[in-house]
PAZAZA-150305 format. One record per residue: x, y, z of N, C-alpha, C in turn; residue number from 1; residue in three letters. Coordinates in pm, whole numbers. Example, Ala and Ser with C-alpha at 12.3 -4.5 7.8 and 13.67 -1.06 7.14 Angstrom:
BEGIN
{kolza {1319 -569 780} {1230 -450 780} {1320 -330 780} 1 "ALA"};
{kolza {1285 -225 708} {1367 -106 714} {1290 3 787} 2 "SER"};
//
This chain:
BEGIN
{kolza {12315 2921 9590} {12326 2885 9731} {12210 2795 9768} 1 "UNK"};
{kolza {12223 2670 9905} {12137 2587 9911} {12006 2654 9987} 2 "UNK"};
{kolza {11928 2604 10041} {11826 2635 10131} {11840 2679 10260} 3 "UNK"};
{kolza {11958 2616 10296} {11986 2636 10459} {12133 2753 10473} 4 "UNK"};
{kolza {12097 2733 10621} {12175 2882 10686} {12323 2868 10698} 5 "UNK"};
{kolza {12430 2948 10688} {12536 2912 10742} {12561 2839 10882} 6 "UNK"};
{kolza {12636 2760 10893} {12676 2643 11022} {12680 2705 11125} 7 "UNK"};
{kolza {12557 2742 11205} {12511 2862 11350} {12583 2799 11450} 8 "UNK"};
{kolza {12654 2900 11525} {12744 2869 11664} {12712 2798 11741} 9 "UNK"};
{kolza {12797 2680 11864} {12717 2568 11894} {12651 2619 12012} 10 "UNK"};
{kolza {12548 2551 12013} {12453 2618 12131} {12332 2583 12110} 11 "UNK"};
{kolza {12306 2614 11962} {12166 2616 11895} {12152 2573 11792} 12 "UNK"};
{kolza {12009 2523 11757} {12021 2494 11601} {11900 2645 11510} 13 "UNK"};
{kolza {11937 2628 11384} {11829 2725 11323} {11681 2687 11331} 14 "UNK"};
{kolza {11648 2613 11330} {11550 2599 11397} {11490 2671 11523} 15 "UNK"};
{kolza {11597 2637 11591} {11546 2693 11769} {11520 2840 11743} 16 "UNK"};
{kolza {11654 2940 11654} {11669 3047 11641} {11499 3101 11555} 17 "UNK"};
{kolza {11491 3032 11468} {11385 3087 11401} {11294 3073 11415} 18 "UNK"};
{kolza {11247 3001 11531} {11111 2994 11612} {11158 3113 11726} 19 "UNK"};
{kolza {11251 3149 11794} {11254 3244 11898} {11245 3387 11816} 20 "UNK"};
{kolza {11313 3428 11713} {11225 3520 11613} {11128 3550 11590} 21 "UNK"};
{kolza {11036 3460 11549} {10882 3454 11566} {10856 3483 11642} 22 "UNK"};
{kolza {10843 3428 11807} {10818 3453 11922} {10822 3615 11983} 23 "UNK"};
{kolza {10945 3652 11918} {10946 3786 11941} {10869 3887 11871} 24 "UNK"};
{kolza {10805 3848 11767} {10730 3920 11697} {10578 3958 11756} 25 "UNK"};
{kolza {10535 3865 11823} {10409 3839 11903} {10374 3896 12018} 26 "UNK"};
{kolza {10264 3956 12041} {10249 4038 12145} {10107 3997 12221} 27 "UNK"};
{kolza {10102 4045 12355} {10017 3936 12462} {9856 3962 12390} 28 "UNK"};
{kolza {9847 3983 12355} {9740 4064 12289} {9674 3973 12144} 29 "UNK"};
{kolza {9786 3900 12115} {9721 3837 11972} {9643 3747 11987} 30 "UNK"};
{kolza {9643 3670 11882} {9509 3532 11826} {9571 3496 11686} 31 "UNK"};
{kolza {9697 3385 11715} {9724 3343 11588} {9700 3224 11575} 32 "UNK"};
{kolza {9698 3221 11409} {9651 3101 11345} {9757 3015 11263} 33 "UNK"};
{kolza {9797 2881 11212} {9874 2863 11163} {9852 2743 11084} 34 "UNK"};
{kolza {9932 2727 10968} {9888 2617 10899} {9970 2425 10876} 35 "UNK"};
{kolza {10009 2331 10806} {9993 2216 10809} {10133 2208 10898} 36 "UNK"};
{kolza {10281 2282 10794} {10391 2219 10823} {10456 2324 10957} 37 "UNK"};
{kolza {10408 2330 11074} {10401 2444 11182} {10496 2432 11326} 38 "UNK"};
{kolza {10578 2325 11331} {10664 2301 11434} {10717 2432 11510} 39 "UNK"};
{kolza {10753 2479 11374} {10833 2670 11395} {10739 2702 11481} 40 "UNK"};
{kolza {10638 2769 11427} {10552 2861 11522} {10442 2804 11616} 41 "UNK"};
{kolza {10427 2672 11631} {10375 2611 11746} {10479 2655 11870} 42 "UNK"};
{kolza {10601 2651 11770} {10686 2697 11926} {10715 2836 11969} 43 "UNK"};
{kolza {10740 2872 11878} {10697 3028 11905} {10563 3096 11998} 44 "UNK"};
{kolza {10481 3011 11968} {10355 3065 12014} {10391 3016 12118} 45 "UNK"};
{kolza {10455 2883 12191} {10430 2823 12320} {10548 2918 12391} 46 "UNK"};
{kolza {10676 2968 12320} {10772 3045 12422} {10702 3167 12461} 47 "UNK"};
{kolza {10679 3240 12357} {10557 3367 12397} {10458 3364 12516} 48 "UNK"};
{kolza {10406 3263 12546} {10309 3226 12611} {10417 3221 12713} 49 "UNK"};
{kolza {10527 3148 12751} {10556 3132 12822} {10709 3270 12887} 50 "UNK"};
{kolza {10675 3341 12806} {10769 3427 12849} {10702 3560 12879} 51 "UNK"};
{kolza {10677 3656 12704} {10639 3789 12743} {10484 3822 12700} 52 "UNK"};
{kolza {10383 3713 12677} {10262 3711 12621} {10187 3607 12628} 53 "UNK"};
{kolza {10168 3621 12829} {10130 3473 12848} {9983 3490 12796} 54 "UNK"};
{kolza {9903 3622 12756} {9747 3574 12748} {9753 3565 12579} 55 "UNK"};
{kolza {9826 3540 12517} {9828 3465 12365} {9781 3405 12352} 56 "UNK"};
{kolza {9664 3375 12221} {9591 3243 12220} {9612 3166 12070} 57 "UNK"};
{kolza {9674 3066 12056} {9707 3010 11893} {9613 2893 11901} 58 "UNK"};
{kolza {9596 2907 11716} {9539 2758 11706} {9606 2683 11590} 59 "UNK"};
{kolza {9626 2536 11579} {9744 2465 11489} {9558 2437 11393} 60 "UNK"};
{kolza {9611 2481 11288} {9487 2534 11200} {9452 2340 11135} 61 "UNK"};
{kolza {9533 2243 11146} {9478 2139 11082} {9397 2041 11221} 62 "UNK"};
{kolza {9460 2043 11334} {9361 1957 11404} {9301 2041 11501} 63 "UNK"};
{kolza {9321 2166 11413} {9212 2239 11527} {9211 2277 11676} 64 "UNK"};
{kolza {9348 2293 11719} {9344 2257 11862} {9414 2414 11913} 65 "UNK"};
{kolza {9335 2493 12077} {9300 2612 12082} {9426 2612 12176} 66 "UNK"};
{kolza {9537 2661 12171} {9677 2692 12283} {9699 2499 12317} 67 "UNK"};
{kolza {9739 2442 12219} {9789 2288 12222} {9896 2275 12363} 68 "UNK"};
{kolza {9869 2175 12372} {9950 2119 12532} {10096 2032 12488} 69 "UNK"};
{kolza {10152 2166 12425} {10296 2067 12322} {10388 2021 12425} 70 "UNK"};
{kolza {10505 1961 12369} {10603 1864 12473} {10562 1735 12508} 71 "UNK"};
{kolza {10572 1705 12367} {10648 1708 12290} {10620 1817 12162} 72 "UNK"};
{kolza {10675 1887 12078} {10630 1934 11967} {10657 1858 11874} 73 "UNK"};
{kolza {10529 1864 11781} {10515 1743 11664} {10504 1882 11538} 74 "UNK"};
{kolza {10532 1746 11433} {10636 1833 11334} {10485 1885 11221} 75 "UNK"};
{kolza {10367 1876 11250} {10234 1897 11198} {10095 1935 11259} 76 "UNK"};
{kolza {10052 2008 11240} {9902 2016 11263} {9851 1981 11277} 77 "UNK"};
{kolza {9834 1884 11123} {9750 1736 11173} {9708 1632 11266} 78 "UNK"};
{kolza {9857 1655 11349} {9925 1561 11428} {9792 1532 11547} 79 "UNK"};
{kolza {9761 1406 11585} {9657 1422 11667} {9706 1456 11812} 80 "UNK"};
{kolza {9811 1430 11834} {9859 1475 11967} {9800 1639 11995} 81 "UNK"};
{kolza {9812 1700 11885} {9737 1892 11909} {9616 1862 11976} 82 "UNK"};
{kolza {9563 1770 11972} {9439 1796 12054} {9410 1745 12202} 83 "UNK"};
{kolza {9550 1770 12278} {9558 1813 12367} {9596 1927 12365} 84 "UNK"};
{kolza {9474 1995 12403} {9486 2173 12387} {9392 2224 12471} 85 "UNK"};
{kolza {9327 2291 12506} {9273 2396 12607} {9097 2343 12554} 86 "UNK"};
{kolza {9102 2348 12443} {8951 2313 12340} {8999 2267 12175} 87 "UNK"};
{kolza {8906 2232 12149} {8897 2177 12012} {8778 2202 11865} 88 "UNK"};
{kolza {8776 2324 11785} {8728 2360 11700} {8666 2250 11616} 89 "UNK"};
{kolza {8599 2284 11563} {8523 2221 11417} {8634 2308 11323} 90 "UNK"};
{kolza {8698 2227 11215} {8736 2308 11156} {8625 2404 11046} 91 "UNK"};
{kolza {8539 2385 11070} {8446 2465 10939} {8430 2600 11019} 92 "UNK"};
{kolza {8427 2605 11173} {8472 2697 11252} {8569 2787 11263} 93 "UNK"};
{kolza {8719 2681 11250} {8791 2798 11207} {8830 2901 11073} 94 "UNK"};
{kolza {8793 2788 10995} {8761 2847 10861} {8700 2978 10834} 95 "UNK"};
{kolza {8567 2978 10873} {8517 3100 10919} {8549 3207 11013} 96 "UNK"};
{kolza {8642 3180 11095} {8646 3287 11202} {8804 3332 11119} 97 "UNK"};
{kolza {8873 3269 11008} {8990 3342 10903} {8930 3411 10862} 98 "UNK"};
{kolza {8798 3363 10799} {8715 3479 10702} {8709 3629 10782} 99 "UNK"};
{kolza {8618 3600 10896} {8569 3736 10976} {8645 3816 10955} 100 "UNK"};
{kolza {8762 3824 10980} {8895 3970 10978} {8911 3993 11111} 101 "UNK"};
{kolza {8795 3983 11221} {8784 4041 11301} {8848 3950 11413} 102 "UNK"};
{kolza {8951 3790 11421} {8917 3718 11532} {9119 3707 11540} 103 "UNK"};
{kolza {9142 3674 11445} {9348 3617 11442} {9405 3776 11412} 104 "UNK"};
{kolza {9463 3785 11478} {9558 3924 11474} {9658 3877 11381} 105 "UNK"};
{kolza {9730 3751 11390} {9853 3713 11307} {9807 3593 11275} 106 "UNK"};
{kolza {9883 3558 11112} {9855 3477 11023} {10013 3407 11029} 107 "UNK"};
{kolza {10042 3289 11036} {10173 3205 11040} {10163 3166 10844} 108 "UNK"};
{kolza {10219 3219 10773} {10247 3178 10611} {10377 3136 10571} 109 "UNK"};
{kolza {10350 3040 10452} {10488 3016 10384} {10468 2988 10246} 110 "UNK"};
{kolza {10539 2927 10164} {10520 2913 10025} {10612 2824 9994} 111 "UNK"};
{kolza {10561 2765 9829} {10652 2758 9743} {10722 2822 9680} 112 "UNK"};
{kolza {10643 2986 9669} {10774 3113 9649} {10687 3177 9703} 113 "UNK"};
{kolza {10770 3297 9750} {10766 3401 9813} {10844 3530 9728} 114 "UNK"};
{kolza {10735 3625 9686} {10780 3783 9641} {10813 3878 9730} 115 "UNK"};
{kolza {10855 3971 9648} {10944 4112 9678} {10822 4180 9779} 116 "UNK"};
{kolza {10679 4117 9745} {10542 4188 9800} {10515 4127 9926} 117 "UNK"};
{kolza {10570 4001 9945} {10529 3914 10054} {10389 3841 10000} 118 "UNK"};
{kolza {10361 3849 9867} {10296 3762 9841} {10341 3608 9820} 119 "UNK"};
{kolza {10271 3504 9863} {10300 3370 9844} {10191 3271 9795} 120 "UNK"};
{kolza {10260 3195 9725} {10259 3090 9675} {10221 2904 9710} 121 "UNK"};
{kolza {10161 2867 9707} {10142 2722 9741} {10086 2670 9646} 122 "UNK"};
{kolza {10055 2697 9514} {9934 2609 9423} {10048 2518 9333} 123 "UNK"};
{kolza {10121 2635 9226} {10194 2587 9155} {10325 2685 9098} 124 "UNK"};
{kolza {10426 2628 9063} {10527 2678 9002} {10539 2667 8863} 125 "UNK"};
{kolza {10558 2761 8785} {10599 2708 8624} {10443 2763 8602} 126 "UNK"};
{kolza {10404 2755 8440} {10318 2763 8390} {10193 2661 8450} 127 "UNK"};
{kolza {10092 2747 8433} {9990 2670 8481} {9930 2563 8399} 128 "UNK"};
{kolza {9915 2564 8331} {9885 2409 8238} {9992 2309 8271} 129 "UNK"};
{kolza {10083 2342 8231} {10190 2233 8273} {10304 2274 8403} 130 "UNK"};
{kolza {10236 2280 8524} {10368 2329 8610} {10423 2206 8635} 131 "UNK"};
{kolza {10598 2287 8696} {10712 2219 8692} {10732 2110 8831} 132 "UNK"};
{kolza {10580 2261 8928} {10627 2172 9064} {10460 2230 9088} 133 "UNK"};
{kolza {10354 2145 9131} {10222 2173 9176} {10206 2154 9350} 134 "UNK"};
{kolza {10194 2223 9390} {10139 2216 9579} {10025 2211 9596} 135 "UNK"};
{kolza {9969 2211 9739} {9856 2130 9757} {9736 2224 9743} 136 "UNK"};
{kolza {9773 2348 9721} {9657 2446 9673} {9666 2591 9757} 137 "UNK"};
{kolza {9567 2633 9748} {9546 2803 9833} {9555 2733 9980} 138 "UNK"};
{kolza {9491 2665 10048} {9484 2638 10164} {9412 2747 10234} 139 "UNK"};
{kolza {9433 2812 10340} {9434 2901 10406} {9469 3063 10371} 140 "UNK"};
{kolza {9594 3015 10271} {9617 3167 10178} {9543 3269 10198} 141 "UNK"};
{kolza {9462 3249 10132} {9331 3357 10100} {9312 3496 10200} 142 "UNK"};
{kolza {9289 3396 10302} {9253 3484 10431} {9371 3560 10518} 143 "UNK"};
{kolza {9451 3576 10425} {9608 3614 10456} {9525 3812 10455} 144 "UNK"};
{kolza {9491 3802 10358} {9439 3998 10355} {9345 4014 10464} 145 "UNK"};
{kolza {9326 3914 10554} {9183 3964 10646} {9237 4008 10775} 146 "UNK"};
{kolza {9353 3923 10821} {9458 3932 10940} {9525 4048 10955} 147 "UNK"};
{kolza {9501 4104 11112} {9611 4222 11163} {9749 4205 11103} 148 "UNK"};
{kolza {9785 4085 11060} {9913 4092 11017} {9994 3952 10995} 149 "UNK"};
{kolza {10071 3955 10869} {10152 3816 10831} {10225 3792 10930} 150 "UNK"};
{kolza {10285 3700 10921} {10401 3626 10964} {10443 3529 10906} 151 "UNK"};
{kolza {10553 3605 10797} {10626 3450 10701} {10744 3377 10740} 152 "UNK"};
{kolza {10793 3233 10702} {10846 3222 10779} {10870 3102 10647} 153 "UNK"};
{kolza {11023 3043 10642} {11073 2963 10559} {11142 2900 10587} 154 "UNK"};
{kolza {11170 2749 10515} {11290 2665 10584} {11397 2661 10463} 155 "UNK"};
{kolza {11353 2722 10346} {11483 2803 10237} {11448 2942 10219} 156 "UNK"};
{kolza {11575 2910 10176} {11606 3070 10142} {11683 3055 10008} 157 "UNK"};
{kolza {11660 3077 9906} {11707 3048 9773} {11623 3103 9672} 158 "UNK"};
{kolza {11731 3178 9591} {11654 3219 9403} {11500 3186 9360} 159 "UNK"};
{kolza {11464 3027 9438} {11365 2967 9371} {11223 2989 9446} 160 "UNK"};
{kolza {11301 3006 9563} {11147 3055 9663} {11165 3176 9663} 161 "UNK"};
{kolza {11248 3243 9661} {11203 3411 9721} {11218 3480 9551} 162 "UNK"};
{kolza {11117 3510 9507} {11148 3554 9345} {11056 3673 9349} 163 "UNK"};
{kolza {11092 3739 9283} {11077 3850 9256} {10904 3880 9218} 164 "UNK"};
{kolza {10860 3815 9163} {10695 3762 9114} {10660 3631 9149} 165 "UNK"};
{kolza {10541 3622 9233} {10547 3453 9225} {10439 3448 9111} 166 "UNK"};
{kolza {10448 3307 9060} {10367 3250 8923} {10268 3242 9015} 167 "UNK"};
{kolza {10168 3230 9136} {10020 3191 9153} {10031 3268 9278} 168 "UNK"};
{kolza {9921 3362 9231} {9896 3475 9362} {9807 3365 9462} 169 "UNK"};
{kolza {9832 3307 9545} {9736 3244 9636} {9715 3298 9762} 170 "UNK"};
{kolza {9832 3348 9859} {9768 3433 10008} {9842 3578 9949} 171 "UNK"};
{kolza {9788 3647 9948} {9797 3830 9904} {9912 3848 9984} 172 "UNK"};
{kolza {10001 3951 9998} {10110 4023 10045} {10036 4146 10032} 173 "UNK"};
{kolza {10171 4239 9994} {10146 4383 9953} {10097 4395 9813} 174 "UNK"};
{kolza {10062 4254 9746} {10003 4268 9635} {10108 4343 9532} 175 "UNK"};
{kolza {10159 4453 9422} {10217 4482 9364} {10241 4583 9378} 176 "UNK"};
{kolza {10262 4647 9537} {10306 4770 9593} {10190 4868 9626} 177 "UNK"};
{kolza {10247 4990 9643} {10163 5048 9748} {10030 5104 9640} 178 "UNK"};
{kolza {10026 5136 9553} {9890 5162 9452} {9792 5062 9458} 179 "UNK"};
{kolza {9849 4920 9447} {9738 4810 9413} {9695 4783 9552} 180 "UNK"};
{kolza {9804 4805 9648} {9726 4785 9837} {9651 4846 9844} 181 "UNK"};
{kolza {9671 5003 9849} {9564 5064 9837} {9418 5067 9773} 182 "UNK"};
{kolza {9440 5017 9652} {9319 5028 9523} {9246 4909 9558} 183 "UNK"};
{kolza {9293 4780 9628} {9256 4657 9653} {9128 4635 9758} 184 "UNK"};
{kolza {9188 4769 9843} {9148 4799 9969} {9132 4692 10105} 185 "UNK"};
{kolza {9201 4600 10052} {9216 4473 10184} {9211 4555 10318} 186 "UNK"};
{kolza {9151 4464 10453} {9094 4507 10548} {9217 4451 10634} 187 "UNK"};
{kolza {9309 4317 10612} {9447 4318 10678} {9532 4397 10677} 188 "UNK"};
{kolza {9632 4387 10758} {9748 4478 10793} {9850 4453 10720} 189 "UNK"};
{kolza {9834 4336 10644} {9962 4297 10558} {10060 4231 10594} 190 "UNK"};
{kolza {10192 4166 10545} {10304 4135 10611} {10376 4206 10681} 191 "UNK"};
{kolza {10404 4187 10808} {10507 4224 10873} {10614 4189 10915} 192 "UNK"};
{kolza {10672 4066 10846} {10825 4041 10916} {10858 3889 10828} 193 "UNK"};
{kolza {10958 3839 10803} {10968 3737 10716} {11113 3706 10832} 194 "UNK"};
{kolza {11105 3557 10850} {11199 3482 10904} {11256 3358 10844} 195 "UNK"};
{kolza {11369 3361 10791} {11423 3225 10726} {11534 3174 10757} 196 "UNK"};
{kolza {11590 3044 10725} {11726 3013 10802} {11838 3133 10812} 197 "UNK"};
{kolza {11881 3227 10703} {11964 3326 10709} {11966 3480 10776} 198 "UNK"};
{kolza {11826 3480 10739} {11797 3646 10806} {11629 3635 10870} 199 "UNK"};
{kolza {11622 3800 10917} {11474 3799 10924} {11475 3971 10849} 200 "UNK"};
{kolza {11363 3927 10749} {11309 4068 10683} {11199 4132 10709} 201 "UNK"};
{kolza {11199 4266 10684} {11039 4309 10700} {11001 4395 10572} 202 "UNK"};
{kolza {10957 4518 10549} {10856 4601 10481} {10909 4690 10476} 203 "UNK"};
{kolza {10958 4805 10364} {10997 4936 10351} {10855 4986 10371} 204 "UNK"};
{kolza {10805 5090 10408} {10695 5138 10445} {10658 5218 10313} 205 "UNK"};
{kolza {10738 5286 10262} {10744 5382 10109} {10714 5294 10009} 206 "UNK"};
{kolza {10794 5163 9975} {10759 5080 9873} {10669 4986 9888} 207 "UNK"};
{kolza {10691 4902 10037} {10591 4780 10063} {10706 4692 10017} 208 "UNK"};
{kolza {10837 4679 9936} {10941 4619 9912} {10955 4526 10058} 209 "UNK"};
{kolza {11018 4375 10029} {11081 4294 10144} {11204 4408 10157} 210 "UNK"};
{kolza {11257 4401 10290} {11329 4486 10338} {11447 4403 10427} 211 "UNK"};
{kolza {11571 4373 10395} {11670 4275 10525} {11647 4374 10628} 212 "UNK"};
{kolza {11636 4340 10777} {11680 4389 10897} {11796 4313 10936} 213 "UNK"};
{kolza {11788 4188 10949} {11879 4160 10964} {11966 3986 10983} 214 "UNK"};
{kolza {12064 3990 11006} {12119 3872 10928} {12156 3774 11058} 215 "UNK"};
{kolza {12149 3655 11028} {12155 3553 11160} {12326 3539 11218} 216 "UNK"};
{kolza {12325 3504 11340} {12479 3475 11358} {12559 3327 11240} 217 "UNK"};
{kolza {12690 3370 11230} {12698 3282 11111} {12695 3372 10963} 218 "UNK"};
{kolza {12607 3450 10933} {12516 3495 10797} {12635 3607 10753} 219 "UNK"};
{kolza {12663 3639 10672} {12676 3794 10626} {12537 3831 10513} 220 "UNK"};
{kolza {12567 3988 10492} {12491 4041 10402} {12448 3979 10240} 221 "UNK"};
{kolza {12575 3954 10199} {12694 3921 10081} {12558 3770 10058} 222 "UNK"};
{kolza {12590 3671 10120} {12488 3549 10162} {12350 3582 10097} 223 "UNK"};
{kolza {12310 3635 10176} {12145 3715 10173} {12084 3741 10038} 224 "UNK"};
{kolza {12215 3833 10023} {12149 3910 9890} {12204 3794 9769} 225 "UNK"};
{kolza {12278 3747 9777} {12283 3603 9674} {12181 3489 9681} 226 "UNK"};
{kolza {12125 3490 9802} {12035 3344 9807} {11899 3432 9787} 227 "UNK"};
{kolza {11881 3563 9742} {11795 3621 9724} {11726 3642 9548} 228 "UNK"};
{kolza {11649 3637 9526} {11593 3657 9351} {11562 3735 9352} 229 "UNK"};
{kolza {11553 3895 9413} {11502 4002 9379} {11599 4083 9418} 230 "UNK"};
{kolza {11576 4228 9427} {11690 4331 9492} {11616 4376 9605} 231 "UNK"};
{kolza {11684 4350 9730} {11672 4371 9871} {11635 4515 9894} 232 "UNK"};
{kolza {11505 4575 10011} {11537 4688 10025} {11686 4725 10145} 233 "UNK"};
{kolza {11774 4798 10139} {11849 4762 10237} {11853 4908 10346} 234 "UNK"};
{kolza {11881 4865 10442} {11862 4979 10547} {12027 5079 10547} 235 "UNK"};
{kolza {12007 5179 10625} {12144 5231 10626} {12261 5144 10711} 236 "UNK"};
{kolza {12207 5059 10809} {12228 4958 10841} {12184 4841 10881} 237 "UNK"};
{kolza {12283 4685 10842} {12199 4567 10881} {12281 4505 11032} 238 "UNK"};
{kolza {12190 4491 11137} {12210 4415 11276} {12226 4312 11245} 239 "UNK"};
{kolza {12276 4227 11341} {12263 4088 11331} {12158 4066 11414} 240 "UNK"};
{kolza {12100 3930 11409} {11976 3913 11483} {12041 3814 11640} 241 "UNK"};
{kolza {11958 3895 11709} {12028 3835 11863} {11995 3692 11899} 242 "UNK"};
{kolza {12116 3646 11921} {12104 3445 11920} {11978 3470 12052} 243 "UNK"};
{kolza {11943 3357 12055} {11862 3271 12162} {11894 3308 12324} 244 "UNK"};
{kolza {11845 3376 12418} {11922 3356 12539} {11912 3226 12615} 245 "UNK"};
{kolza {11937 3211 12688} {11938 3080 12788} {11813 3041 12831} 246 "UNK"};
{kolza {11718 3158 12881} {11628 3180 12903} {11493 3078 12751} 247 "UNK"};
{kolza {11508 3172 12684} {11459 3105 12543} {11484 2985 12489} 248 "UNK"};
{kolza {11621 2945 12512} {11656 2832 12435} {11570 2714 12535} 249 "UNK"};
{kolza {11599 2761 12725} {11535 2629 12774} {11382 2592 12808} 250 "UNK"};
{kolza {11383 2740 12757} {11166 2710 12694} {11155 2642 12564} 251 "UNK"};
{kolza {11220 2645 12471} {11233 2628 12357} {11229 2459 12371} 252 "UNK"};
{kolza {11306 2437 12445} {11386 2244 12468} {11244 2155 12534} 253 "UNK"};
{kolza {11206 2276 12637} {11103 2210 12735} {10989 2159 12646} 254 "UNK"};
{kolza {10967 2284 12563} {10841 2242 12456} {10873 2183 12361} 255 "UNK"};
{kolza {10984 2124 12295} {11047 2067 12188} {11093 1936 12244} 256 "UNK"};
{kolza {11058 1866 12336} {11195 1784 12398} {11211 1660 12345} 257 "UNK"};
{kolza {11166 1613 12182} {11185 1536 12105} {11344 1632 12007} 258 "UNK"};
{kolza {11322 1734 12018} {11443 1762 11914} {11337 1792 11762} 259 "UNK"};
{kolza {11227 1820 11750} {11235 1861 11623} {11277 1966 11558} 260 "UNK"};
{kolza {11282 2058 11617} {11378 2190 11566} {11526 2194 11560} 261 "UNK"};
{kolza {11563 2126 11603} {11689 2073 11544} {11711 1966 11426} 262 "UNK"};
{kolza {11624 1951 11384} {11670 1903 11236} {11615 1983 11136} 263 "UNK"};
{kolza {11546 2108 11158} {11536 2244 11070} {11625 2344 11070} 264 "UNK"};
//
């Protein structure tokens, strides 16, 4: 199966849906951080803000910029437009305040693969002397164990990213289940919730296993567990995940009003 979601009812695109996911994950209370390719959760962070967690504070981790003044939303970090934002970091600043443990409640992650642990990937695929596919490195990774908590988030969903082991431990997950979390003794909270064009997953609490909750409109189960490389934890039952309300979608547009989430 390809990367993307079954053909979502008209109204919305997956995009919109999987930034209002995110959004819902977030509570007025946080300090998230996020990294290069971030359209998703720039918007997330801006509906949050603008719905049930207006004292949220994000920062787009490449130009540094503290609750960005989006609308348009740009499809990068980098993007210098982020710095129209509230303030503007040194990044050697924020760098350090990933380290502390003590400052981002939630961490925005993704990969070139993604495990059964919620560990991910960005360095390389394939053997390390000769990989098949090399990325731009740990990045930010690292400081994935220091954060109240993940937030992964993908624009595939396929065999090749979600595998069962990834080849380059670069931002920690649950590490190799609940013995090595423990024995590791990381001071983060770990992953809590994985969002991709098809479903959104979270954490068996017993194993630390990715876990389906549940499947997008459009999606069945059947889908999931095929565009999946590992074996799913599965619940006694899977929900579907609730489309966008009206409400959401026209926060969503206001802060998007180039359309980039509609071509994700």
């Amino acid at each position: 199966m390809n990367g993307g979601a079954a053909t979502p009812p008209s109204g919305w695109a997956t995009g919109e849906l999987m930034a209002v996911e995110l959004a819902r994950q977030l509570r007025n209370d946080d300090v998230a951080v996020m990294g290069t390719a971030s359209a998703i959760p720039q918007v997330a962070c801006g509906l949050a803000r603008a719905t049930h967690s207006p004292d949220l504070w994000f920062v787009a981790g490449g130009a540094c910029g503290v609750n960005p003044h989006l609308a348009p939303t740009v499809a990068s970090c980098c993007d210098e437009e982020l710095l129209r934002s509230d303030t503007v970091l040194p990044l050697g600043d924020v760098v350090l305040l990933e380290g502390r443990g003590d400052v981002f409640t939630v961490f925005f992650a993704g990969g070139l693969q993604i495990d059964a642990y919620g560990n991910c990937n960005l360095v390389a695929v394939g053997d390390w002397a000769r990989p098949a596919l090399r990325g731009p490195g740990t990045v930010g990774l690292p400081f994935l164990s220091r954060v109240g908590r993940v937030l992964i988030y993908s624009l595939s969903h396929n065999p090749r990213t979600f595998v069962e082991r990834v080849d380059f431990l670069g931002g920690p997950g649950f590490l190799d289940g609940p013995g090595s979390w423990v024995e590791a003794g990381l001071p983060g909270g770990g992953p809590a919730a994985v969002v991709t064009p098809l479903c959104t997953m979270d954490f068996d609490q017993a194993t630390l296993r990715m876990r389906l909750r549940s499947v997008h409109p459009g999606v069945d189960v059947a889908q999931v567990v095929e565009a999946t490389g590992f074996e799913l934890v599965m619940p006694d039952q899977v929900t579907q995940t609730a489309a966008p309300t009206s409400e959401e979608l026209a926060v969503v547009r206001r802060l998007d009003s180039s359309g980039v989430l509609k071509g994700r």
